[in-house]
N, C-alpha and C positions, 0 to 999 in steps of 0.2 A: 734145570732146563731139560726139556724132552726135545726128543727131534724123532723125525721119521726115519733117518741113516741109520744102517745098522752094521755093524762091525763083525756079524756073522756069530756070534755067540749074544744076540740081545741087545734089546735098542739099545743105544747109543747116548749114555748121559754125559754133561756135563759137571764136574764140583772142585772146589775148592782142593787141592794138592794137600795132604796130609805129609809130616816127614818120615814115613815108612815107603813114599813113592819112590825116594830120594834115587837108592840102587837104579831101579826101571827107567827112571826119567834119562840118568845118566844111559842105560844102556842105549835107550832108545835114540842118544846125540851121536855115541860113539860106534852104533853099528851100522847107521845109515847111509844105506848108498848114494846116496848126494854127494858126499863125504869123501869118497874115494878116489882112487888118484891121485893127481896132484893137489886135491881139496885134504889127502886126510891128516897132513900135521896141523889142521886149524882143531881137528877133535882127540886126537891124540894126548891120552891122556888128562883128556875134560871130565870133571867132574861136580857134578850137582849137591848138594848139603842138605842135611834136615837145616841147615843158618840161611840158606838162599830161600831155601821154601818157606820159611817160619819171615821172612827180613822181606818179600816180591810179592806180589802178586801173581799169584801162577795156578792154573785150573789146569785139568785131564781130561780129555775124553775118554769116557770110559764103558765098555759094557758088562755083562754079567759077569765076565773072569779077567778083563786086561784092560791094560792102559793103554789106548791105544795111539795118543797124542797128545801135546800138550802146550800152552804156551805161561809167558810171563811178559806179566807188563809193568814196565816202570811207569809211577804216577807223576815225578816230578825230575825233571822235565818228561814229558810221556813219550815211553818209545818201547815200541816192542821188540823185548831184552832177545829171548830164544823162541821158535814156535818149530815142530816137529812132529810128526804124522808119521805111525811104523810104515815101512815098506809094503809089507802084505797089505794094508788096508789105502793106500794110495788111490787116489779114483774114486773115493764110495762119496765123497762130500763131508769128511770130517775134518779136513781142514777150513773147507767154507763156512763150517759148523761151530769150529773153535774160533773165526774172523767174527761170526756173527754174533758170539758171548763177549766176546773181548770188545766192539763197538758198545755193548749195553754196560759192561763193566764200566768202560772209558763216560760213557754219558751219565751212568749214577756218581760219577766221582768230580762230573763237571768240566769233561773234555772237550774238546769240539774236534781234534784231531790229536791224527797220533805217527810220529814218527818210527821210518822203519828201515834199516840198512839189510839189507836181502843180501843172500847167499846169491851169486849171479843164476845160477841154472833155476832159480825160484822165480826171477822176472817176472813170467808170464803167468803165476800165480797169481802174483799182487797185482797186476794187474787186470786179470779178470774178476778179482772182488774190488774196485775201484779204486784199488790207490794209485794215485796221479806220481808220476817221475818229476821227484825235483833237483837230481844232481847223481853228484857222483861221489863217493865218499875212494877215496884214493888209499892202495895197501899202506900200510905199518909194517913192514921187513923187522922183525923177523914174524910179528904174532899172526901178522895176517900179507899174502905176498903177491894179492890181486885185488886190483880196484872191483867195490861193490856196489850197485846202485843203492839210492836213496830215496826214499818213497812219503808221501804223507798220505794217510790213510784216513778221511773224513771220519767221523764217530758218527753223524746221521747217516754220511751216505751208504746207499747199496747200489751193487752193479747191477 
């Protein structure tokens, strides 16, 4: 998939996760500032596999030198596992980018929607690519120690 977005080193593709990404992906969960503060023992110590990338569905945004984002989608029951956007390229529209491969992924696999428990400071993401609020998914002490919104995510629709 091409796109017009560009990550500052060349357009902007999307592919399939190969497990040599494995290190980057990981680094990209555990250095992000979303993360920090009282968010960062959720990533502490997170680690990604070439067994999650070989076992998920998981694509990268990518341009001519870096990974610059990436998500994974569970197909049964369908719910988007992890999605992350480096720091420096926040704003360009590569996350809208990777929302809008992840809807075509979900529809060639015979989705119609796709469930998504958001990091809280991510809210206003999901919702400006259209996914509708349906609840609240309440913390797990110790794994996770703040309630996180709950979203479903149409696979046709766009905002």
């Amino acid at each position: 998939m091409r796109s017009s977005v560009t990550g500052g080193r060349g357009e902007v593709r999307i592919r399939r996760a190969v497990a040599r990404d494995a290190k980057r992906l990981t680094r990209l969960v555990t250095s992000s500032r979303a993360y920090e503060g009282h968010y960062a023992p959720m990533v502490a110590g997170y680690r990604i596999g070439p067994d999650y990338i070989e076992t998920h569905t998981v694509h990268v945004a990518a341009d001519d030198e870096r990974v610059l984002g990436f998500y994974a989608l569970i197909l049964s029951p369908p719910e988007l596992d992890l999605m992350f956007v480096a720091d420096h390229v926040q704003g360009r529209g590569i996350g809208r980018l990777l929302i809008g491969h992840l809807r075509g992924e979900a529809h060639r696999a015979g989705l119609d929607a796709v469930r998504v428990v958001a990091h809280p400071p991510s809210e206003g993401f999901y919702r400006s690519v259209g996914a509708e609020r349906t609840g609240t998914v309440r913390a797990r002490p110790p794994a996770v120690m703040w309630d996180r919104p709950e979203f479903t995510l149409a696979v046709g629709g766009t905002p």
